[in-house]
N, C-alpha and C positions, 0 to 999 in steps of 0.2 A: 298876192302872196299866199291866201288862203288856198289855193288851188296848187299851190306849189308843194305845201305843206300835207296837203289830204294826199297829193299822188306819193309825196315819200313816203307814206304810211299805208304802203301797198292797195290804193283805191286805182281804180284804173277806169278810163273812160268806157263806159256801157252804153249801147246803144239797142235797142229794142225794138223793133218792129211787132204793130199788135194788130192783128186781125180778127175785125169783130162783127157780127151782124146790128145791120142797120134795124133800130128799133121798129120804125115802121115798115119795113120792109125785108122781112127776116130772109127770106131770100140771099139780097145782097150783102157783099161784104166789104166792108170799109178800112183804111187802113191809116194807121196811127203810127208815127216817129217818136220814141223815147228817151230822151239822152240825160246820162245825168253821171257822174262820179262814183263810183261801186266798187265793192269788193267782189272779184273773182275769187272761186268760182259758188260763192253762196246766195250772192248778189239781193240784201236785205233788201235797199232800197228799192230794187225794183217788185220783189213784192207784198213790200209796202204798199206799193201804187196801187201794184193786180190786186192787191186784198181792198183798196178806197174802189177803184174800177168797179169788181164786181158789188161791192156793198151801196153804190152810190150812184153809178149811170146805169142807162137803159141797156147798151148795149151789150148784148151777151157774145163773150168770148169763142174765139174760132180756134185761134192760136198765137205765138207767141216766138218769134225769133231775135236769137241775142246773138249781140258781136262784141268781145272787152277787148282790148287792146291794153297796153304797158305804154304809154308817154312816154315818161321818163326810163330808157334804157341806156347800156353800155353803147358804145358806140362800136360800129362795125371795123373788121378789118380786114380791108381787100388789097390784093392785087391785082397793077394792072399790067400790059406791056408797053408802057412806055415810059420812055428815062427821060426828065428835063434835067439841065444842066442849066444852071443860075451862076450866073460872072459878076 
């Protein structure tokens, strides 16, 4: 129910891709899945995270990709070609 409530209050599902270099190995780059409830397009929560991320692990940042989607939307309306007829 809590989740039902956050999206009618315009949060919409966030999902984050983070690519970061591997502490030991600054070289490589490692990558992180972020998902969480957010407001488009300001998106606190997420950084929130990036601001613990950088204050708090090793890993130093490469970059940063976001996708929010809307859950809860109108429903679409199509046509199609074909007629059923119910007896």
């Amino acid at each position: 129910m809590a989740n039902l409530i956050t999206q009618l209050n315009n949060y919409r599902l966030t999902t984050a891709e983070i690519i970061y270099h591997l502490p030991d190995h600054p070289q490589l780059l490692q990558s992180y899945i972020w998902q969480e409830y957010d407001l488009s397009p300001q998106f606190p929560e997420l950084y929130k995270f990036l601001e613990f991320w950088t204050r708090t692990l090793d890993g130093k940042l490469h970059s940063v990709m976001v996708a929010s989607k809307e859950i809860i939307t109108p429903g679409d309306l199509r046509f199609y070609d074909a007629e059923i007829t119910i007896q």
